[in-house]
C-alpha positions in Angstrom: 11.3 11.3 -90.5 12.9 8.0 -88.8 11.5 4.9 -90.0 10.1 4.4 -86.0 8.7 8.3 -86.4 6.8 7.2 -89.8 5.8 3.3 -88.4 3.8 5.5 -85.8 2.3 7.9 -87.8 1.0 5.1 -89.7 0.1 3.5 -87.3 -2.1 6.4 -85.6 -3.7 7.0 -89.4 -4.6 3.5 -90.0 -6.3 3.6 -86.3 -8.5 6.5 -87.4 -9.4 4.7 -90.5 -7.9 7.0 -93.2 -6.7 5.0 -96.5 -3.3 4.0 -96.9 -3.5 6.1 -100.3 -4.8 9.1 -97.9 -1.3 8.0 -95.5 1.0 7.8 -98.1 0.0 11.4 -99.7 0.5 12.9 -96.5 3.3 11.2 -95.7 5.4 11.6 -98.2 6.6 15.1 -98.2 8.4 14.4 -94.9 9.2 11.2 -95.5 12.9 10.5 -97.1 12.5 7.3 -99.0 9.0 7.1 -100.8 10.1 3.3 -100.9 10.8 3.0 -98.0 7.2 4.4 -96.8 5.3 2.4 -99.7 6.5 -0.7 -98.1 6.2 0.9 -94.9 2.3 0.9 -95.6 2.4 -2.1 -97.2 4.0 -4.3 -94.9 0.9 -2.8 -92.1 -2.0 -4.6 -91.9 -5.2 -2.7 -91.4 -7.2 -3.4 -88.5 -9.8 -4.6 -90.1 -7.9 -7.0 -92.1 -6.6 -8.0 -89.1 -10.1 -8.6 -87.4 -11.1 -10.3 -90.7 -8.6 -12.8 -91.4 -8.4 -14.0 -87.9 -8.9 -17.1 -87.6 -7.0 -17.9 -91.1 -3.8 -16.5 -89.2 -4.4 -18.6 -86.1 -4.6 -21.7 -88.7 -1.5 -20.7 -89.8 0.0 -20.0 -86.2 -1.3 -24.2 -85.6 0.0 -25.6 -88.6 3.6 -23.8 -87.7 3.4 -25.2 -84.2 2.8 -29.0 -85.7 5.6 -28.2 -87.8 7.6 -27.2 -85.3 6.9 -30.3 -83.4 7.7 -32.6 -86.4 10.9 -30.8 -86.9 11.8 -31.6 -83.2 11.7 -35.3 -83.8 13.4 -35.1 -87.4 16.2 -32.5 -85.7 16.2 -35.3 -83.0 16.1 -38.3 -85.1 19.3 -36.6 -87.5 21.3 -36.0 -84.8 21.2 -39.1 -83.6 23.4 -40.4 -86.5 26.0 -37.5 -85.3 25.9 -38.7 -82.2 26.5 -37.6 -78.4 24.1 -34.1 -77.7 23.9 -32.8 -81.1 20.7 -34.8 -81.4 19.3 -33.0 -78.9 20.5 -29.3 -80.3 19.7 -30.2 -84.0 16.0 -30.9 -82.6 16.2 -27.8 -80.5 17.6 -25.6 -83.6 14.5 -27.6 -86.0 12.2 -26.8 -83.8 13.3 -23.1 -83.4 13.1 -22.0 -86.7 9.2 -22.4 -87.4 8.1 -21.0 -83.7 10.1 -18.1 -84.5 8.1 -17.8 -87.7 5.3 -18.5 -85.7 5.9 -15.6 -83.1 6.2 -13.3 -86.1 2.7 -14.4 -87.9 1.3 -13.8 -84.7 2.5 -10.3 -84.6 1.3 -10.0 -87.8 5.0 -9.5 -89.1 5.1 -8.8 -92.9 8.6 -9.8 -92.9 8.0 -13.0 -91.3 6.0 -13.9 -94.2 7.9 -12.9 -96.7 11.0 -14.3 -95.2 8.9 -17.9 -94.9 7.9 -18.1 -98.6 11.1 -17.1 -99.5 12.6 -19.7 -97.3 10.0 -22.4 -98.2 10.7 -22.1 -101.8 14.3 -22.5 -101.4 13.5 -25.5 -99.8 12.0 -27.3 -101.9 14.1 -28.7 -104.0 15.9 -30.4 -101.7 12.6 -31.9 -100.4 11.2 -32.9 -104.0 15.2 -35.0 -104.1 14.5 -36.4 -100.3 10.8 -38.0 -101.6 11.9 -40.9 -103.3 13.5 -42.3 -99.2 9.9 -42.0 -97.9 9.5 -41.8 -94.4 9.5 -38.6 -92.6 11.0 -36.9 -95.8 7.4 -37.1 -97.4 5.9 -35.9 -94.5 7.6 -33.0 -93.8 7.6 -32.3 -97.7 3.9 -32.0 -97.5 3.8 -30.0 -94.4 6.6 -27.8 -95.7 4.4 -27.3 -98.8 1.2 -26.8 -96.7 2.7 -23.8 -95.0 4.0 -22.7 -98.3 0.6 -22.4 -99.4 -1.3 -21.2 -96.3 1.3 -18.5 -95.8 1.3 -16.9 -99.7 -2.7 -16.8 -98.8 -2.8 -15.3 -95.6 -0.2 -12.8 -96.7 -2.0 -12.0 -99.6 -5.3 -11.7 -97.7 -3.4 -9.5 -94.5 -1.4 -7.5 -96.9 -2.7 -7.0 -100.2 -0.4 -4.1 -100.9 2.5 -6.2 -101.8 3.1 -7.8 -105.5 4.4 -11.4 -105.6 7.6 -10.8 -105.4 7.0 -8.7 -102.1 7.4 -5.1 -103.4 4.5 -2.6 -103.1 2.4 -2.7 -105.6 3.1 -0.1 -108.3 0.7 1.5 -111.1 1.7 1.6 -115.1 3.3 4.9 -114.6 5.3 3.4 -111.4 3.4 4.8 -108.7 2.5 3.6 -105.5 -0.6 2.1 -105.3 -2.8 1.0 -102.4 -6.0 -0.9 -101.9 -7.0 -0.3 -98.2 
């Protein structure tokens, strides 16, 4: 089966309210890549999950958007020192970056959270260097680790399938293991 073939399959399954467990039994005879279909399955957040953690993920989705404004006037404000229109494409291109993460919390993107943490964490050493300046630095230090934060819990809430380092979860003999 095509990755788009199983995504819909587990999609349908998940809608009828069978386990992911149930899913990835079923599944996995025609499936080529039991990887591939564990993070599949875990990268899918139930509907209920959905439905439950609601309002955490619309937090999330307002916090970006702040962030995304701050980074328009820091963009701005470093481009500045570049000088001619750059100031106003660095803003644009700050900006960008946390609506696009954004767009993809609100689609309930697994990748877009993993890809945030992942890019967060990078970041912050340069951040932690930037404190002692002040100014906007600190700010955007403390948002950067405020969405750090609020992202690792609402992915760990949405998709509970995944260890911390973003794999499925596996078992002590190294099988796939699911919670929903």
């Amino acid at each position: 089966m095509k990755k788009q073939a199983i995504q819909q399959a587990i999609d349908q399954a998940l809608a009828q309210g069978k386990s992911k467990q149930a899913i990835y039994n079923e599944l996995q005879a025609s499936a080529a890549n039991p990887g591939q279909l564990a993070y599949l399955l875990a990268a899918t957040a139930t509907p209920a999950r959905r439905q439950q953690h609601q309002v955490k993920n619309h937090t999330l989705i307002a916090v970006m958007m702040g962030f995304s404004l701050l980074s328009l006037g820091v963009g701005y404000q470093s481009g500045q020192l570049l000088g001619g229109q750059s100031s106003v494409w660095m803003a644009l291109f700050s900006a960008l970056v946390p609506a696009a993460f954004a767009a993809g919390f609100s689609r309930w993107m697994a990748a877009a959270f993993n890809v945030y943490i992942l890019y967060a964490l990078i970041q912050i050493p340069q951040l932690v260097s930037q404190l002692p300046s002040g100014g906007w630095a600190v700010v955007q230090g403390a948002m950067t680790l405020l969405t750090l934060l609020l992202t690792w819990h609402v992915r760990s809430l949405a998709f509970p399938d995944f260890n911390p380092m973003a794999m499925p979860r596996r078992d002590a003999q190294g099988q796939f293991v699911f919670r929903d």
